[in-house]
Backbone as JSON Lines, residues from 0, in Angstrom:
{"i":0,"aa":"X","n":[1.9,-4.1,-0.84],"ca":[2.53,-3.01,-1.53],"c":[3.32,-2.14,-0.57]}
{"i":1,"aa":"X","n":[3.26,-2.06,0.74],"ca":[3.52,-1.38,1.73],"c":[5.18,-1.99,1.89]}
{"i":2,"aa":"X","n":[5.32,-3.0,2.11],"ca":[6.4,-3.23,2.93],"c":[7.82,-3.01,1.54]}
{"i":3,"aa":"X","n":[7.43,-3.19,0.13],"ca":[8.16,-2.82,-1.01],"c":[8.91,-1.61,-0.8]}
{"i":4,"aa":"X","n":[7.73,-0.68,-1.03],"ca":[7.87,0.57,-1.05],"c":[8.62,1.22,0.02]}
{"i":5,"aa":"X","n":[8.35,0.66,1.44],"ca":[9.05,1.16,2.61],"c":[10.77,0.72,2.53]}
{"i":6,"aa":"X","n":[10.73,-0.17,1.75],"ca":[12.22,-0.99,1.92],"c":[13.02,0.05,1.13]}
{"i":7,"aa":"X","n":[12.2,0.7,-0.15],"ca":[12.86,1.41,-0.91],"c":[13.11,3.0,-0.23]}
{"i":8,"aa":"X","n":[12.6,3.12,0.47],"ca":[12.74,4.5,1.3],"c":[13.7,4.52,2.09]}
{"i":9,"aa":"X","n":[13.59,3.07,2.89],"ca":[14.31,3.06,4.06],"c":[16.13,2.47,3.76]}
{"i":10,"aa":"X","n":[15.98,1.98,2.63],"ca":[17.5,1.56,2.1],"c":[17.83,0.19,2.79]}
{"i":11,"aa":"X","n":[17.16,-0.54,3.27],"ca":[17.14,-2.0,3.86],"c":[17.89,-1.57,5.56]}
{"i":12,"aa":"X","n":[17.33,-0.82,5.82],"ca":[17.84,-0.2,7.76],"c":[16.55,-0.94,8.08]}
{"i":13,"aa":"X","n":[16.49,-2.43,9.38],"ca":[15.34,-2.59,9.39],"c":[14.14,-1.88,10.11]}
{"i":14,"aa":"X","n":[15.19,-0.95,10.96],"ca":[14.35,-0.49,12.24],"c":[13.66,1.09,11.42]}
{"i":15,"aa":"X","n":[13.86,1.4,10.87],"ca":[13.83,2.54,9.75],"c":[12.25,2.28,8.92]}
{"i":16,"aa":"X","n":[13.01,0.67,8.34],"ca":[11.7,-0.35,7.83],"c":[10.59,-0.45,8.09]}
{"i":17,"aa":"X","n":[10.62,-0.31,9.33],"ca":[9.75,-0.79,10.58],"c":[8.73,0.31,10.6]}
{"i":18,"aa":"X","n":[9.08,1.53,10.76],"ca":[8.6,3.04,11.1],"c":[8.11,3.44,9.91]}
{"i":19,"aa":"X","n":[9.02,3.03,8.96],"ca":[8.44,3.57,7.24],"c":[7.2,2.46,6.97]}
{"i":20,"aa":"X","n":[6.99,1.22,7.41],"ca":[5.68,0.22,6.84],"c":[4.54,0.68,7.6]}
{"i":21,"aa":"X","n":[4.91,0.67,9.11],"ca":[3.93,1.6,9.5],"c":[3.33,2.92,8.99]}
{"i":22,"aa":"X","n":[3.99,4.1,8.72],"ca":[3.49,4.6,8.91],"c":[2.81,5.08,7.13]}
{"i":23,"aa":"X","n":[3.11,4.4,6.4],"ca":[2.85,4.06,5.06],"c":[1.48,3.19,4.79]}
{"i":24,"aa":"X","n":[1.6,2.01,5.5],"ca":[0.3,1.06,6.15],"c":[-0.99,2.23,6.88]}
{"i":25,"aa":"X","n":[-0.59,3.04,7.85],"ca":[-1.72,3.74,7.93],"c":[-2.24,4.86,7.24]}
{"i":26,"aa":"X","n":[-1.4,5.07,6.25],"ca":[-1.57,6.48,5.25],"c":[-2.56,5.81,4.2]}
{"i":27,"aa":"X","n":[-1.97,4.99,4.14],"ca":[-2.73,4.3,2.97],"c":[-4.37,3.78,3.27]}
{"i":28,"aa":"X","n":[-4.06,3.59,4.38],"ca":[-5.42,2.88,5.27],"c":[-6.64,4.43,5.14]}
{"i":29,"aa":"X","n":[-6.08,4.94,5.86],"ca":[-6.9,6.55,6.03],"c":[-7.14,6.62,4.46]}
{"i":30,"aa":"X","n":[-6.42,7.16,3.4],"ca":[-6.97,7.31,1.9],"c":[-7.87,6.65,1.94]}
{"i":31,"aa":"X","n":[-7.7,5.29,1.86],"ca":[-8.84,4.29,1.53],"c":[-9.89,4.74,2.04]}
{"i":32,"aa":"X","n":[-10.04,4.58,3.06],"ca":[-11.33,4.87,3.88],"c":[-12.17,6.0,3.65]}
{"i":33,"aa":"X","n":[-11.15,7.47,2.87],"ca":[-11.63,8.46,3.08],"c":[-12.43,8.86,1.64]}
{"i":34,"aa":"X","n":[-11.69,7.58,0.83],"ca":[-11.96,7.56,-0.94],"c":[-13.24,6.62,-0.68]}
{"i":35,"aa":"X","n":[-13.02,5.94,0.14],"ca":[-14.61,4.87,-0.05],"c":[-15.66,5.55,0.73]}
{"i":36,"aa":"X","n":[-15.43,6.61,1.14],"ca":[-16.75,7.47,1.77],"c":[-16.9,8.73,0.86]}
{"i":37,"aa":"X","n":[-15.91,8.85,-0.22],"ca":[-16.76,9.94,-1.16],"c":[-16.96,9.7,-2.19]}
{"i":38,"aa":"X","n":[-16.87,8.36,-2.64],"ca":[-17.31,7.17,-3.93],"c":[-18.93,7.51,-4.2]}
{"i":39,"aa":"X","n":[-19.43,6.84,-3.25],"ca":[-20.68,6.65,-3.12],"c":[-21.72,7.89,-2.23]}
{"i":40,"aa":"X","n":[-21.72,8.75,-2.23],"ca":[-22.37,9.81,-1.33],"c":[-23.47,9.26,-0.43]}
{"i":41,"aa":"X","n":[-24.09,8.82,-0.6],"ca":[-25.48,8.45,0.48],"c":[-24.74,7.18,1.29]}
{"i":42,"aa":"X","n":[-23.53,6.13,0.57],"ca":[-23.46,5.21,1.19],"c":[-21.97,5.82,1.41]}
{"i":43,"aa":"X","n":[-21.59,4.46,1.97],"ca":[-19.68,4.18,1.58],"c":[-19.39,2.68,1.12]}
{"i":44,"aa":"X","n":[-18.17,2.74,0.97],"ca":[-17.31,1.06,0.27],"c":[-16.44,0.91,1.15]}
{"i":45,"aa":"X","n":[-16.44,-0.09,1.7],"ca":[-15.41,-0.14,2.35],"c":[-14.21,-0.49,2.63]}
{"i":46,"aa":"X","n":[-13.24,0.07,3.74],"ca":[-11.94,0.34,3.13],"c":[-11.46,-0.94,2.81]}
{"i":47,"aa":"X","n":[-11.62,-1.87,2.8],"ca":[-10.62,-2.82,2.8],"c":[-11.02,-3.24,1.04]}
{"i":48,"aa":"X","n":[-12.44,-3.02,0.75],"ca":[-12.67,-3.12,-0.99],"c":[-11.68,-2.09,-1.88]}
{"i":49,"aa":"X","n":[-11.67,-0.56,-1.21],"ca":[-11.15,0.3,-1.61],"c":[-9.52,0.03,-1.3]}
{"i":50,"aa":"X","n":[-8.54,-0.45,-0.38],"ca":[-7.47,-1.01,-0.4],"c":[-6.98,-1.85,-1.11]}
{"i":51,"aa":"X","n":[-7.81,-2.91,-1.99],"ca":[-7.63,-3.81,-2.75],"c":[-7.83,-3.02,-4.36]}
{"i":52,"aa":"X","n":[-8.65,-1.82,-4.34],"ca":[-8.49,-1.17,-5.34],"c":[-7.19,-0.51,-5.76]}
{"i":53,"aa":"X","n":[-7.1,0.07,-4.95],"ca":[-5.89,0.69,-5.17],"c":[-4.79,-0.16,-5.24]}
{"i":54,"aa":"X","n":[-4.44,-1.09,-4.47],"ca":[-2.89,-1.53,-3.81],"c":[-2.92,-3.15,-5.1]}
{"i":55,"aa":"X","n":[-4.15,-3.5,-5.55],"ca":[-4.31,-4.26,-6.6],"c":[-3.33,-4.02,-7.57]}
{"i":56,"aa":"X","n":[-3.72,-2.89,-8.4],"ca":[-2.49,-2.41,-9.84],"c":[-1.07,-2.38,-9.14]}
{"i":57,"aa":"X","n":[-1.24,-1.51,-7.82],"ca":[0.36,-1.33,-7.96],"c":[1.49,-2.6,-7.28]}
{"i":58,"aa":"X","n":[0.77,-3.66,-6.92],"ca":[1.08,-5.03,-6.45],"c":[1.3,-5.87,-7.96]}
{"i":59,"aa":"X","n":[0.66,-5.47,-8.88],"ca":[0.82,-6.16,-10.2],"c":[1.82,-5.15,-10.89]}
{"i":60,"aa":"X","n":[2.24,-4.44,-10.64],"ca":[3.31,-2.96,-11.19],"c":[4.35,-4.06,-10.38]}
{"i":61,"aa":"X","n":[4.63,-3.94,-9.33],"ca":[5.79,-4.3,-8.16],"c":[5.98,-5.67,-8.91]}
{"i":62,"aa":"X","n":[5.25,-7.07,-9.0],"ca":[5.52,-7.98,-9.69],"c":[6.11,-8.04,-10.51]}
{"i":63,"aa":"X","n":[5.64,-7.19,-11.39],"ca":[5.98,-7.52,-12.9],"c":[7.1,-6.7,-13.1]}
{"i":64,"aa":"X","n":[7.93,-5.96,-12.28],"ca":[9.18,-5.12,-12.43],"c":[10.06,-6.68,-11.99]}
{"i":65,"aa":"X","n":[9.59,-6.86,-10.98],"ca":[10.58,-8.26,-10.19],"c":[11.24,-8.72,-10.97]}
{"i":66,"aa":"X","n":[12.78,-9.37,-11.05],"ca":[13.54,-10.5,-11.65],"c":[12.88,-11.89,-10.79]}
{"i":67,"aa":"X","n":[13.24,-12.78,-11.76],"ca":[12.51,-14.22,-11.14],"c":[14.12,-14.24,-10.04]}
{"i":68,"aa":"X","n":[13.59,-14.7,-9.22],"ca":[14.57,-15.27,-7.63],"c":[14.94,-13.96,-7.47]}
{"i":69,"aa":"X","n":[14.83,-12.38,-7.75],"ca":[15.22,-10.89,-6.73],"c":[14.43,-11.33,-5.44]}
{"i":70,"aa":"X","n":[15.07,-10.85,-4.75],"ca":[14.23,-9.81,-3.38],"c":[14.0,-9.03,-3.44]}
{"i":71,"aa":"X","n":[12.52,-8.84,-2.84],"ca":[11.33,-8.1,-3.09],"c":[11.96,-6.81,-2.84]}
């Protein structure tokens, strides 16, 4: 879901691309992590369950907008 979204920010500049996946990739990373430690109070989930939560729907959102043969 990361590298979509960055393309759309960055206007297809790759080096722009580059800085926007990053730093989108770790924003997203930190949420996760910080949502799967206040899910569960005594425990946590971890981020990479909680990354697939989230980035799940909006990976099936991003699909299903797609034309068959667009770039992503």
């Amino acid at each position: 879901m990361v590298p979509p979204l960055a393309r759309r920010l960055s206007g297809h500049r790759l080096g722009l691309e580059l800085v926007a996946s990053a730093l989108i990739g770790a924003i997203i990373l930190l949420v996760a992590d910080t949502v799967g430690r206040l899910v569960l109070p005594p425990g946590e989930v971890r981020a990479g369950v909680m990354t697939a939560v989230i980035g799940g729907p909006v990976f099936v959102f991003i699909a299903r907008r797609m034309r068959q043969g667009a770039p992503a």
